[in-house]
KOLKE-290982 format. One record per residue: x, y, z of N, C-alpha, C in turn. Coordinates in steps of 0.001 Angstrom, whole numbers, plus 500000, padded with zeros to 6 digits. Each point is the difference from the previous one (the first is absolute). Example, Ala and Ser with C-alpha at 12.3 -4.5 7.8 and 13.67 -1.06 7.14 Angstrom:
<recs>
+--------+--------+--------+--------+--------+--------+--------+--------+--------+
!    n_u !    n_v !    n_w !   ca_u !   ca_v !   ca_w !    c_u !    c_v !    c_w !
+--------+--------+--------+--------+--------+--------+--------+--------+--------+
! 513190 ! 494310 ! 507800 ! 499110 ! 501190 ! 500000 ! 500900 ! 501200 ! 500000 !
! 499650 ! 501050 ! 499280 ! 500820 ! 501190 ! 500060 ! 499230 ! 501090 ! 500730 !
+--------+--------+--------+--------+--------+--------+--------+--------+--------+
</recs>
This chain:
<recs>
+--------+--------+--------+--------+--------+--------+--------+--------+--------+
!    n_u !    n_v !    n_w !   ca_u !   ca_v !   ca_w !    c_u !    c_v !    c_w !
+--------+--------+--------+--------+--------+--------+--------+--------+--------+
! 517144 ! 580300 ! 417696 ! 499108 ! 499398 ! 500961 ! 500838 ! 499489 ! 501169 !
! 499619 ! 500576 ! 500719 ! 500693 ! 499067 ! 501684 ! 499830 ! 498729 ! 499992 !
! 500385 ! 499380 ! 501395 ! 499938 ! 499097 ! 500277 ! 498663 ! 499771 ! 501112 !
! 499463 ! 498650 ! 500112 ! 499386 ! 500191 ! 501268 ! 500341 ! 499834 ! 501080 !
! 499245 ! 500418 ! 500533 ! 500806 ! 500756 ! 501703 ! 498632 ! 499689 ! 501302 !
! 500099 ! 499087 ! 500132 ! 498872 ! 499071 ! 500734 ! 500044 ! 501253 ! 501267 !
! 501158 ! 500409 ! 500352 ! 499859 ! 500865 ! 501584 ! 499347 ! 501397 ! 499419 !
! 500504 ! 500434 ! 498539 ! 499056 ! 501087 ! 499741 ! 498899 ! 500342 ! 499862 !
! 499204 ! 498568 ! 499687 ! 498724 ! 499622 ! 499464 ! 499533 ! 499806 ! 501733 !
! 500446 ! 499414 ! 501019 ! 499374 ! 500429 ! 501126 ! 499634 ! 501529 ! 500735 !
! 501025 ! 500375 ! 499297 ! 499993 ! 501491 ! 500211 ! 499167 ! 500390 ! 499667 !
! 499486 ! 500014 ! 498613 ! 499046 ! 500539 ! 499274 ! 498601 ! 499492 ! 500727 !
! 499935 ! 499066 ! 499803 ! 498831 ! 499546 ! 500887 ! 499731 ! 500503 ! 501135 !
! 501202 ! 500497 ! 501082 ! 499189 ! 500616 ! 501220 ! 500031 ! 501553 ! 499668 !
! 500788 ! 500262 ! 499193 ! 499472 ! 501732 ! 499457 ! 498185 ! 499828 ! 499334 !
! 500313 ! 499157 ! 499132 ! 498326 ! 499831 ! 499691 ! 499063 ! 500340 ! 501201 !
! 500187 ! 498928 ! 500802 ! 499165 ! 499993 ! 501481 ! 499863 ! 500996 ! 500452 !
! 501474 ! 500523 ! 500339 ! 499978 ! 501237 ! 500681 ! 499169 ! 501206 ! 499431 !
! 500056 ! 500498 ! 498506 ! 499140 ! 500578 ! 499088 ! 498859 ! 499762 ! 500341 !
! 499437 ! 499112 ! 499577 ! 498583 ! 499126 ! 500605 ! 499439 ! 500657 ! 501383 !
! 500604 ! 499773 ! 500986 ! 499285 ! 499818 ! 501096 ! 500259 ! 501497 ! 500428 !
! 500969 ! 500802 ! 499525 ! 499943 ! 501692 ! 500763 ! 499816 ! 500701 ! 498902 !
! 498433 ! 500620 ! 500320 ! 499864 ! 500962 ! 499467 ! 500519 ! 501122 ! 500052 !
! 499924 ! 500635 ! 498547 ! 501051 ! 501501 ! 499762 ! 501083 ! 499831 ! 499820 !
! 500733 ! 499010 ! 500119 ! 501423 ! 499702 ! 499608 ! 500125 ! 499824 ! 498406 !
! 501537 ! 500712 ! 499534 ! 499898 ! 500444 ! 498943 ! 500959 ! 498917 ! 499353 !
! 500158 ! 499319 ! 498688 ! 500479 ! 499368 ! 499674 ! 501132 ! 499864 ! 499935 !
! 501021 ! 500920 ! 500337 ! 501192 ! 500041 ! 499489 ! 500725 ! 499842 ! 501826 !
! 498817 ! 500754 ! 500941 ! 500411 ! 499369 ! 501187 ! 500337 ! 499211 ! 500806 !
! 498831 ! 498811 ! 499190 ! 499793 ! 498737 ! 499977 ! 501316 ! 499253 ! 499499 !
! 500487 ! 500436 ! 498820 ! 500903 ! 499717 ! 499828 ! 501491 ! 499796 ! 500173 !
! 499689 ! 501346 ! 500368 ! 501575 ! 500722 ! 501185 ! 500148 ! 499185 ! 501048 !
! 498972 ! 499482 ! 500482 ! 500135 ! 499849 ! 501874 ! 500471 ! 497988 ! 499630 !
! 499669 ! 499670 ! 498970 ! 500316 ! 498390 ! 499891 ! 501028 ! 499896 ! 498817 !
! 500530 ! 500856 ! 499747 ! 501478 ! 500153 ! 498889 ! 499826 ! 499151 ! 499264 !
! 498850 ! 499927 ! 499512 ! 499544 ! 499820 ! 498248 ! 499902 ! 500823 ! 499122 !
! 500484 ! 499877 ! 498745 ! 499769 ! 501345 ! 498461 ! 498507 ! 500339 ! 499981 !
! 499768 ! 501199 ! 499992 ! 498973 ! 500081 ! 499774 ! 499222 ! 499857 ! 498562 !
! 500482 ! 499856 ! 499197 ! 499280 ! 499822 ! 498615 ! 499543 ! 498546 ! 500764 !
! 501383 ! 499012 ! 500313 ! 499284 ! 498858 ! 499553 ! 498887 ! 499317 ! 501422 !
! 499869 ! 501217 ! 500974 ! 498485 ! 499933 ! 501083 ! 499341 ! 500395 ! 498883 !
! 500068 ! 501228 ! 499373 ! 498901 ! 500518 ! 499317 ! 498786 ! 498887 ! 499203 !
! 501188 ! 498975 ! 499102 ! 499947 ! 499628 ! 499130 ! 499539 ! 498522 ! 500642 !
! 500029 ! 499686 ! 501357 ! 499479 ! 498607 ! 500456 ! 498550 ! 500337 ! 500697 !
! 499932 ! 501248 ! 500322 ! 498655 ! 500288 ! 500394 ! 498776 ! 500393 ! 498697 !
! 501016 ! 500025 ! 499005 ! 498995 ! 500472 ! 499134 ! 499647 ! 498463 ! 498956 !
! 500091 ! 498703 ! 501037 ! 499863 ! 498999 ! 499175 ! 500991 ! 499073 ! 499599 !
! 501570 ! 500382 ! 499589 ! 501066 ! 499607 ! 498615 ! 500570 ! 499326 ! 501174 !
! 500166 ! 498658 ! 498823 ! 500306 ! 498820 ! 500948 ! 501233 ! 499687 ! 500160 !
! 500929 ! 499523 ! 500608 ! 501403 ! 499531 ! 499829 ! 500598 ! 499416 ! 499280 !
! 500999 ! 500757 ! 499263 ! 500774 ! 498716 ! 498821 ! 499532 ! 498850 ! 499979 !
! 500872 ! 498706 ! 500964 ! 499798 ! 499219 ! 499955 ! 498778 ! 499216 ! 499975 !
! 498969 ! 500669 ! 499828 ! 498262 ! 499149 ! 500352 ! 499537 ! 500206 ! 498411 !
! 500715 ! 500860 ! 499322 ! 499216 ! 499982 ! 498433 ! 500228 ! 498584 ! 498820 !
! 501052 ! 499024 ! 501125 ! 500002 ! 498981 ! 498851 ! 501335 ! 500215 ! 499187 !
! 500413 ! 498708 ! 499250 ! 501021 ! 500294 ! 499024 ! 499640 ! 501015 ! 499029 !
! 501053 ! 500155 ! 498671 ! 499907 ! 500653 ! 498749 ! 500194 ! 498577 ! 498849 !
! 501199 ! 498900 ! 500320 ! 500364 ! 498891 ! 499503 ! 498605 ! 498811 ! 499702 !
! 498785 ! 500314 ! 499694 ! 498956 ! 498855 ! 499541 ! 500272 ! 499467 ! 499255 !
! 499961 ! 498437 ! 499653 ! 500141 ! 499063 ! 499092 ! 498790 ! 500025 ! 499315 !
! 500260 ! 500312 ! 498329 ! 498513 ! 499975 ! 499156 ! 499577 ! 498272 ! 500023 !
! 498796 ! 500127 ! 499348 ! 499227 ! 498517 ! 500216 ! 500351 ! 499937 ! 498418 !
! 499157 ! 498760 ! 499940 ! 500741 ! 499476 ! 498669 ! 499667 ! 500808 ! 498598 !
! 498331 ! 500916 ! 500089 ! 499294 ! 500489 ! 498931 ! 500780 ! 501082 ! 499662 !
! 500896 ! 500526 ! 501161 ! 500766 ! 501383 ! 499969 ! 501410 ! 499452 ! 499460 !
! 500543 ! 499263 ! 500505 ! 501323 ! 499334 ! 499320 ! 499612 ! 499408 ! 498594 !
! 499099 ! 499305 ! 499954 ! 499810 ! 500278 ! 498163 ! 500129 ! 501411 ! 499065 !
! 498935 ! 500367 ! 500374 ! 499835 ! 501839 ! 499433 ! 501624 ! 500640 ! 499907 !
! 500715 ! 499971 ! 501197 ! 501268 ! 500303 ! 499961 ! 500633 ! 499535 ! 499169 !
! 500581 ! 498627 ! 500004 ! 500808 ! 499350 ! 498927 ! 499269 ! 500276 ! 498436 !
! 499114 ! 499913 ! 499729 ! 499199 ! 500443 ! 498549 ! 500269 ! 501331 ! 500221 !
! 500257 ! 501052 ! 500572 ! 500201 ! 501291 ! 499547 ! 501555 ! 500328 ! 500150 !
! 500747 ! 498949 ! 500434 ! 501387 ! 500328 ! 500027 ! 500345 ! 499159 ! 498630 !
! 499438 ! 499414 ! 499758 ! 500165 ! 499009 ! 498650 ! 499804 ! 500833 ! 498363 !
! 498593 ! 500646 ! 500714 ! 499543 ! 501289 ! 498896 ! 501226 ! 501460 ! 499930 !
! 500545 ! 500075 ! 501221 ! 500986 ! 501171 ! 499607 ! 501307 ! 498975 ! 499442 !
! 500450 ! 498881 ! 500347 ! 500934 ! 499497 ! 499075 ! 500315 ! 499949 ! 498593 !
! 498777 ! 499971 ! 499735 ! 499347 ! 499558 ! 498632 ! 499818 ! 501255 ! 499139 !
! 499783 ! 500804 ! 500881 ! 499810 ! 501590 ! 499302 ! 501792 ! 500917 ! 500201 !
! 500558 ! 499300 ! 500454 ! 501487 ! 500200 ! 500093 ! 500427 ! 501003 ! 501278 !
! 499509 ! 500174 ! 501183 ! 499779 ! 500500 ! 500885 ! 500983 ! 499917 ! 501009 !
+--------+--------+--------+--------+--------+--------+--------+--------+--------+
</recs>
């Protein structure tokens, strides 16, 4: 996974536009002319949002889930695991 690239993501955005507003222009043109990848125009026009906006992976469980956990790490201890 890259990094983000705030000047690429402007890029993308006026290739979007540009897409947008001229008809018959072909995607990869669009792409060419504002030196963005084209998968990842493809892949911002078709919706898919930027790394950074999906949120962590690191959630802290609440307490009903940190119970369940410790009782099932307790249960594989116990079962010699």
């Amino acid at each position: 996974m890259t990094k983000f690239d705030i000047e690429r993501e402007a890029n993308i955005a006026k290739a979007i536009k540009h897409y947008d507003e001229t008809p018959g222009v072909k995607k990869s043109k669009a792409a060419a002319k504002f030196h963005v990848p084209y998968r990842l125009f493809k892949a911002r026009l078709e919706g898919r949002l930027v790394q950074n906006t999906k949120g962590g992976t690191n959630k802290a469980l609440n307490a009903d889930q940190e119970d369940a956990l410790r009782s099932y790490i307790d249960f594989l201890i116990y079962c010699g695991h």
